[in-house]
Structure formats: C-alpha cells, structure tokens
N, C-alpha and C positions, 0 to 999 in steps of 0.2 A: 504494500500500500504506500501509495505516496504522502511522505511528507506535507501538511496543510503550509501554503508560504502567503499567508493571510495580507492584505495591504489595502490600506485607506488612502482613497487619490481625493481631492480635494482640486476642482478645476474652477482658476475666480475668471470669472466671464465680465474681465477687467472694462471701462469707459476710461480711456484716456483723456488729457487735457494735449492739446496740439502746441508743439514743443515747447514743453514745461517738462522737463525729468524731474528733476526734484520734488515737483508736488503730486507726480504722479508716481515717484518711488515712494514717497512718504505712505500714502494712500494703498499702496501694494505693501505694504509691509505690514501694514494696520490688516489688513487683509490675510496676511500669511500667519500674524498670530493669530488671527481668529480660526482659522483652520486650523492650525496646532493647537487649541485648546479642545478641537472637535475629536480629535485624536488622530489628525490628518497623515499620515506615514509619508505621502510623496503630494506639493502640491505644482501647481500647475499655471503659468501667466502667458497670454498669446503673446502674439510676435509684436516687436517694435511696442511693448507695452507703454513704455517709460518716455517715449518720443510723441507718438503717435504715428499712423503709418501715410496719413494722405501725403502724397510726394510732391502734388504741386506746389503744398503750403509749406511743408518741410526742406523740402529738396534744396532750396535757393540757400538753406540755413545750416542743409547737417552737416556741417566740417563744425559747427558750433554746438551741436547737438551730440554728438558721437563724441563716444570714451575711450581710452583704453582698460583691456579685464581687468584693472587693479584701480578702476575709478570709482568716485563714490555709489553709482546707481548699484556696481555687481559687489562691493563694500556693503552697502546696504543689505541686501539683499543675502552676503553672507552671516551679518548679524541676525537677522530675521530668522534663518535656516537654524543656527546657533540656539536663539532662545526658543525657538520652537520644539526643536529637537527633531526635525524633517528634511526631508531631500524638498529643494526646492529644481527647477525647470522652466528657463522664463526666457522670452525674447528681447532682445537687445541690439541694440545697430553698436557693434565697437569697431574698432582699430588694432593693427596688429605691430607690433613692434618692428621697428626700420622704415614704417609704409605709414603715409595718413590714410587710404585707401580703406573705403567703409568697408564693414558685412553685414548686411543682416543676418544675424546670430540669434543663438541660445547659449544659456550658460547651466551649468546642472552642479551642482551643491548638495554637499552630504550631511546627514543630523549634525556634525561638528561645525558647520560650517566655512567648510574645505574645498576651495573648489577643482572639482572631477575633471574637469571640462569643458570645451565648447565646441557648438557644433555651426556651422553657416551655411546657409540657404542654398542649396545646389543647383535648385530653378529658380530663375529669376523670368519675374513676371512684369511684362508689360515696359512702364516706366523703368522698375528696379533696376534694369539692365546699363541703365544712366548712369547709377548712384553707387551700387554696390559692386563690387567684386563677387563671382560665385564661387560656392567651398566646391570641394574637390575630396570628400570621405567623411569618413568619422560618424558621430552620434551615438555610440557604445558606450555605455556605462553599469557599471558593477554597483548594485546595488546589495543592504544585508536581505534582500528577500527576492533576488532575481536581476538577470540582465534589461537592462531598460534599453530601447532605444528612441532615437529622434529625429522628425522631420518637422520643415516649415513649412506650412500652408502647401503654395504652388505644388510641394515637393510630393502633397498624399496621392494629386492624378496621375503620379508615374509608378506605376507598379513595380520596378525593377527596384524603387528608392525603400520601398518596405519588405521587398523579396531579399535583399541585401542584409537588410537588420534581422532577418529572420534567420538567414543562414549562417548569420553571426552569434546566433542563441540568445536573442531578445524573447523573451515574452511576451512583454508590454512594449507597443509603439505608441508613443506619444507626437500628437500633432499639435503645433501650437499657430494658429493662425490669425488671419484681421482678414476673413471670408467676407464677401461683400453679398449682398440683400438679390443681384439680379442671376449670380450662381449657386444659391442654395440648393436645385435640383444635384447637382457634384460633390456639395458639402453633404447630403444624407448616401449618395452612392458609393465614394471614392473611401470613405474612415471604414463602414461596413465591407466593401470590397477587400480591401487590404486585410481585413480580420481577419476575414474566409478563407482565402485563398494562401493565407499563410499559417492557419488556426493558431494567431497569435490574440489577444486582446489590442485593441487600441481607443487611448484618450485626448480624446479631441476638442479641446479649448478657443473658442472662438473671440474677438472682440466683440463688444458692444458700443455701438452711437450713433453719431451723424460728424463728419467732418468733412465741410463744406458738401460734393454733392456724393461723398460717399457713404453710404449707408451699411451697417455692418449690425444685424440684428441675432448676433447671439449665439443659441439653441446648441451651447457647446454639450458635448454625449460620451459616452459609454459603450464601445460594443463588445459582444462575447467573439469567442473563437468559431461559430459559426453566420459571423454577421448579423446579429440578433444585437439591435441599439437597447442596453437595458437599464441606464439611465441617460435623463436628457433635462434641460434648463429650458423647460417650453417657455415659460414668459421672455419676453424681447423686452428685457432689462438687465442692471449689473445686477450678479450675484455670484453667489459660492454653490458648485455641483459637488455634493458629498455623495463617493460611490466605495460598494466594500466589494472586493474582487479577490480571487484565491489566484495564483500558479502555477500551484499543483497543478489546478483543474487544465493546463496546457499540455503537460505532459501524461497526464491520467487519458485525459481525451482522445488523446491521439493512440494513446495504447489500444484503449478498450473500444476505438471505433467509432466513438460519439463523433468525433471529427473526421473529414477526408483527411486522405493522408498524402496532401497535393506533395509537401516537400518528401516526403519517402517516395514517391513515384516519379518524379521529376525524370528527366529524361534529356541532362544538357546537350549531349553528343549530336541533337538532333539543331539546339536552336543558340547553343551559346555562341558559334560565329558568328550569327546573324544578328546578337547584340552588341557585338564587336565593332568600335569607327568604322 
C-alpha cells in the first residue's frame, strides 16, 4: 500500500495594482499568512503578481519594475514562506545577473524560507515577446511531500511543457497564470488536458481584474489525475482556493488502473524526431 503524501494547496486568485510591487507584495503576503494559518502546505500566486501583467501600461516602465531574485518583492515573499511555514510558488518579472534583460518568472520557496528556485516562461505570448527573454528548462522542484513542477500561463496549451515535468517525476503541475476573460474556453480544456494525459494533478491559479481593456476573471481550479476539475473559485473575485489532495493517489492510480497508463505506453521511437527542431 502506498504511503498517504497528504498536501494542502492554497491558490490566492490575487487583483493586482498596475505597477505598484510593493503594495501588491504587501497584500500577497497578508494573503500567504492567511493561508498558512489555514494549514496551507504549498500556496500558490499567478504570474507577474507583484507588477501586474497588462504590457501596454507596464511595458514602457518595466526596467523600473523588475528585480533581481534577491530583491525585496522575492525577500518578501521569502519571509512570508518562513513564518508560514509553506512552500510558496508565485510569479514575478526578475533579472538575471550580468543581463538587465527581463523574465517573466516564478520563484518556489521552501517552509524555511529558502529559495529552490526559478522557473521562466518558455512561451511567450503575444506582446511578451517585446519584453521578456524566454527560459529554456527547469520548473523541478523537491518538495517534503513530492516533486512539484511548473509552468506559466501560455506554457499549459503546449503539451510537450507538462509531458516534460511528468517524465521528470512531478506529480503536481502547477500553472500560474493572468488568463484573460475572451480564452477561458482553453483555461477549462488545456489544466484538465495536461492532468489526463499525464495522470498527474495540476493547480491552476488565475489573476483576477480589469487592467485597462484586459479583463482576467478568475475561476482559478483543481484537477485530479483523470481530468476531473475538483475544486474551482467560481465567483469572479479575489480570493483564497483551499484544496486537500493526496500523491499517493498518483502512483496508487496508475498501479491499480484507475488511471491510463499514457506514460507506460508511450511509444517515443515513433514521434520523438518529429519533436525535434
């Protein structure tokens, strides 16, 4: 019998302020104890939380906005982690040393307050392709109740970006996005798809607002290992999605059947050239 590897995600279905970090790290942080008092194990902040994400309003400004990983917003953030006693996962535009050249990033933080890591946006969408630099790997992280991994928004409609983390022995993919209001039909297909086909879990944290004419209404979720969304933030407002999820139940599943067993059957000899440049 497998081991029960029990974990409380906590996803804040953050409203940013357009480029204000400081008071919208303040505000996230207030947020990340309140989830650590919930008994939160891993919580969860979408993309470009701390900035905001609309680019025509930000764009002209983020050399002003953007950090390096040792600035106060991921400072913050690892105090928060600290007195919580939780992995934190949250989106961030930084800079990388030698280079002022943006990312839209993540950063992932362990109950000490230590950070693991970062991961950067490998799809870059639309405008982003202005602003940011694309990453090139990573999103792995060792957690004490499992391997997590991570993707940004753009990154969940490519299945090869969650087929990667899977075959890297994540359980839990985490999406952290700022989904806009007129592709929500892809925000409920693309989190659930990536579950299924990889019988991993994945949680999926959305923005909430209105900045300028973009609209980003929420409805951050939950799904099991066979694509089944089992919890979800229906009202289109800020809040905290308190979800309790096992990972056992990933490798159980896949023993006894409950789950396809797409990665046992896999078959690369046939199509890995063909994802090859």
């Amino acid at each position: 019998m497998t081991e029960s590897r029990p974990v409380r995600l906590a996803l804040i279905q953050f409203e940013s302020e357009l480029g204000n970090p400081a008071k919208n790290t303040e505000r996230a942080c207030q947020m990340i104890a309140e989830a650590a008092e919930a008994g939160a194990d891993l919580v969860l902040l979408p993309e470009l939380f701390s900035t905001g994400y609309q680019l025509n309003a930000i764009g002209p400004i983020l050399g002003d906005l953007v950090e390096p990983v040792d600035g106060p917003t991921v400072r913050a953030l690892q105090e928060a982690a600290r007195a919580g006693g939780c992995y934190v996962a949250a989106g961030v535009a930084l800079t990388r040393e030698l280079t002022a050249v943006p990312y839209n990033s993540s950063v992932f933080i362990d109950r000490e307050g230590s950070l693991l890591g970062t991961y950067d946006k490998q799809h870059l969408w639309a405008l982003e392709r202005f602003y940011f630099r694309g990453g090139n790997g990573g999103g792995v992280f060792d957690t004490d109740f499992g391997r997590v991994g991570v993707m940004i928004c753009y990154d969940m409609g490519f299945p090869e970006t969650a087929r990667m983390l899977a075959l890297k022995g994540c359980d839990l993919v985490l999406c952290l996005a700022a989904w806009c209001k007129e592709d929500m039909d892809g925000w409920y297909l693309n989190g659930p798809s990536r579950a299924l086909e990889n019988t991993v879990y994945t949680a999926c944290v959305n923005r909430y607002g209105v900045e300028d004419d973009l609209v980003m209404p929420g409805h951050s979720y939950v799904s099991n290992p066979r694509g089944h969304i089992i919890a979800e933030l229906e009202g289109e407002a800020e809040g905290v999605l308190v979800a309790d999820i096992d990972l056992a139940d990933v490798a159980a599943g896949r023993m006894d059947g409950r789950y396809p067993p797409y990665l046992r059957d896999r078959r690369p000899e046939l199509y890995d050239d063909v994802l090859l440049p």
